[in-house]
C-alpha positions in Angstrom: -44.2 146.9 219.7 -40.9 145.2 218.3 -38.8 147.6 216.8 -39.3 147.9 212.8 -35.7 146.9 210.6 -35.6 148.2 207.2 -33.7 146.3 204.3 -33.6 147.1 200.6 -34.2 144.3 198.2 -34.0 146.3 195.0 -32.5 146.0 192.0 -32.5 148.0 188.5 -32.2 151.2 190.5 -35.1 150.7 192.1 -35.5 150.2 196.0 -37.9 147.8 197.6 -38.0 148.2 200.8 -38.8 145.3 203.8 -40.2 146.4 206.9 -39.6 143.7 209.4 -41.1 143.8 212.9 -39.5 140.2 213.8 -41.0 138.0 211.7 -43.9 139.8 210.6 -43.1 141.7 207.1 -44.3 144.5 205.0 -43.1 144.8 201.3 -43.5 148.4 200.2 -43.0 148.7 196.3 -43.0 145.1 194.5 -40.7 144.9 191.3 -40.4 144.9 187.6 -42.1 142.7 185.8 -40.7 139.2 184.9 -38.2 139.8 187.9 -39.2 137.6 190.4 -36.4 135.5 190.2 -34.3 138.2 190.9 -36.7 139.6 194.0 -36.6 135.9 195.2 -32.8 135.9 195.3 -32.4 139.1 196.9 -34.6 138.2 199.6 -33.2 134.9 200.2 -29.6 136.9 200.0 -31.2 138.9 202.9 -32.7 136.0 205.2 -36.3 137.3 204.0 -38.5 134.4 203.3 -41.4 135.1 200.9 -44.2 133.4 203.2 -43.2 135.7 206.1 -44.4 138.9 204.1 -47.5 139.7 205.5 -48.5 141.8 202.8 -47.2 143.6 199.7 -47.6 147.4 199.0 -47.1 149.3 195.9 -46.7 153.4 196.7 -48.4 153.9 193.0 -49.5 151.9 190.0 -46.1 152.3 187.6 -44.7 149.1 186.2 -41.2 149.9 188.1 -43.5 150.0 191.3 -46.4 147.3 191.0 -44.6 145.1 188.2 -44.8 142.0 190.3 -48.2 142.7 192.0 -49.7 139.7 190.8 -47.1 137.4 190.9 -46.5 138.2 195.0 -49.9 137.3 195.0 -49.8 134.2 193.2 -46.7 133.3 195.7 -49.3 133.6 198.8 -48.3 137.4 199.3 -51.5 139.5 200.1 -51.9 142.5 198.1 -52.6 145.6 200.4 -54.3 148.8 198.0 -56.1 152.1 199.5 -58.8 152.6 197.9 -57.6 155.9 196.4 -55.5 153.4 194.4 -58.6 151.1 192.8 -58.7 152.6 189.5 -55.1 152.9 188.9 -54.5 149.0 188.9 -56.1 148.3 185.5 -54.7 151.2 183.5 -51.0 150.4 184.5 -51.1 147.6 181.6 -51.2 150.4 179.1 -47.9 151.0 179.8 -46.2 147.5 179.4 -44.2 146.4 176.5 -45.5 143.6 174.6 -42.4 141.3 175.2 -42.4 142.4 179.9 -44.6 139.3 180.3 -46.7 141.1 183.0 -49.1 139.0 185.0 -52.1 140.9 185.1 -53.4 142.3 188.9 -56.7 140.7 189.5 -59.0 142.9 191.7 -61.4 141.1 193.3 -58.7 139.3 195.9 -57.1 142.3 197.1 -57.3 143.6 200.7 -58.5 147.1 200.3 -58.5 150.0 203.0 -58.7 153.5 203.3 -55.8 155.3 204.6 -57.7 155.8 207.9 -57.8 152.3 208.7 -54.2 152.3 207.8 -52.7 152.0 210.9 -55.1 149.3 212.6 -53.8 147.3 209.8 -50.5 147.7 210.3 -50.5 147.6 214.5 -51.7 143.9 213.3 -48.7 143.3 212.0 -46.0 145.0 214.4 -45.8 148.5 212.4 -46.6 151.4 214.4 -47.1 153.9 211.4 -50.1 155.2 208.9 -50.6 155.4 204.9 -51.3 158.6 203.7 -52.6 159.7 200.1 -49.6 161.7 198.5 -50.1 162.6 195.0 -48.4 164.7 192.6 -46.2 162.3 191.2 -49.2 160.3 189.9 -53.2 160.6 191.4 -52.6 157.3 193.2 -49.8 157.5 194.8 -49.4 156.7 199.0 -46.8 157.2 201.6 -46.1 155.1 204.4 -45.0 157.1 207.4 -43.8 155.3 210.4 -44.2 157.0 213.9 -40.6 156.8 214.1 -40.0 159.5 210.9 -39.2 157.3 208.4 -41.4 158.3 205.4 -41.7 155.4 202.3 -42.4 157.9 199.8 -41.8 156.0 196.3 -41.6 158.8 193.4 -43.1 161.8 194.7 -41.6 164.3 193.4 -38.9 166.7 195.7 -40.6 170.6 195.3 -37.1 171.4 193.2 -37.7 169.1 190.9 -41.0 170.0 190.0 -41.6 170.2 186.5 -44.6 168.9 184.3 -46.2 167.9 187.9 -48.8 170.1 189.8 -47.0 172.1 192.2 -49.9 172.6 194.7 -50.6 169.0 194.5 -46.7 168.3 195.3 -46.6 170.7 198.0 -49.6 169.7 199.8 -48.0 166.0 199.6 -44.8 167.3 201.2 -47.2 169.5 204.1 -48.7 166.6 204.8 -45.7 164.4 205.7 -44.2 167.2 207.5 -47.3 167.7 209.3 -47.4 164.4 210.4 -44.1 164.2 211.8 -41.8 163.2 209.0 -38.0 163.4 208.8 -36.6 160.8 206.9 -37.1 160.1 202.9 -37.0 156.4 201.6 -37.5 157.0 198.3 -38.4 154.7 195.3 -35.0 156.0 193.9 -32.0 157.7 195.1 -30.6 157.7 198.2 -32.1 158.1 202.1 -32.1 161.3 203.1 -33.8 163.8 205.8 -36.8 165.8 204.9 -34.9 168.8 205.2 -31.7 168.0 203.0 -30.5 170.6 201.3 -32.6 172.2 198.5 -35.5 170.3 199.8 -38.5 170.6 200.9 -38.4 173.1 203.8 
């Protein structure tokens, strides 16, 4: 397998991250809405053209995550969902502002998986890695662990910032990417940092 760069192509203080294994890309979290002008530019900034993003992945259905779902799509950018993540895609409109001109996600076109048939999908595309479910920070949310550590984990909440959230649920997200061999955070916001950063998750 080629060995996986990552490049951040966020903006508004939100990270969206390109996994590139040569040519073959992977777009994990996909902009605000009525941004893709600015998404376009920071790829092209970044020698990232849009047709070479084999598919686009949103870690959970919030309009800072998923904004430009359908609008990836409508530029020939497959959207990947796990199936845990269905019934999340039509409620996210509840929470755009009338004046966001959000392009609504149509369903019917999306390429759907469970988290078990995560990593075929991905060796397909050069990625040695897996999705896992991870919620707490919302039901839907998903991680994308690659064999290498490096853990895309968008908002899940860090145990010491647990508020409002379910702790349980939290914790068992955090197990899990420990369990699964986890060491490095890519988070949806903030900076990179190892699982076991201080007053982290231990």
């Amino acid at each position: 397998m080629t060995a996986v760069t990552i490049v951040d192509a966020g903006y508004r203080s939100t990270h969206y991250w390109v996994l590139s294994a040569g040519r073959s890309r992977l777009l994990v979290d996909l902009g605000w809405p009525d941004t893709m002008g600015a998404l376009r530019a920071n790829l092209q900034r970044m020698d990232i053209p849009l047709h070479e993003l084999r598919y686009a992945l949103a870690t959970h259905y919030h309009i800072d995550h998923a904004g430009l779902a359908q609008d990836l799509k409508n530029a020939g950018v497959p959207l990947l969902v796990l199936d845990v993540q269905v019934q999340a895609i039509p409620l996210m409109q509840r929470w755009v502002k009338p004046h966001a001109r959000f392009t609504e996600i149509a369903l019917h076109d999306n390429v759907v998986i469970s988290c078990a048939e995560s990593r075929a999908l991905l060796r397909q595309i050069g990625i040695d890695g897996e999705i896992l479910h991870t919620p707490g920070h919302s039901d839907d949310s998903v991680s994308l662990l690659l064999d290498n550590g490096a853990a895309f984990i968008g908002d899940l909440t860090w145990p010491e910032a647990i508020s409002a959230e379910d702790a349980a649920v939290v914790m068992a997200s955090w197990r899990l990417l420990r369990a699964r061999g986890a060491t490095t955070v890519y988070p949806g916001h903030g900076p990179i940092c190892p699982l076991d950063r201080p007053g982290g998750q231990k």
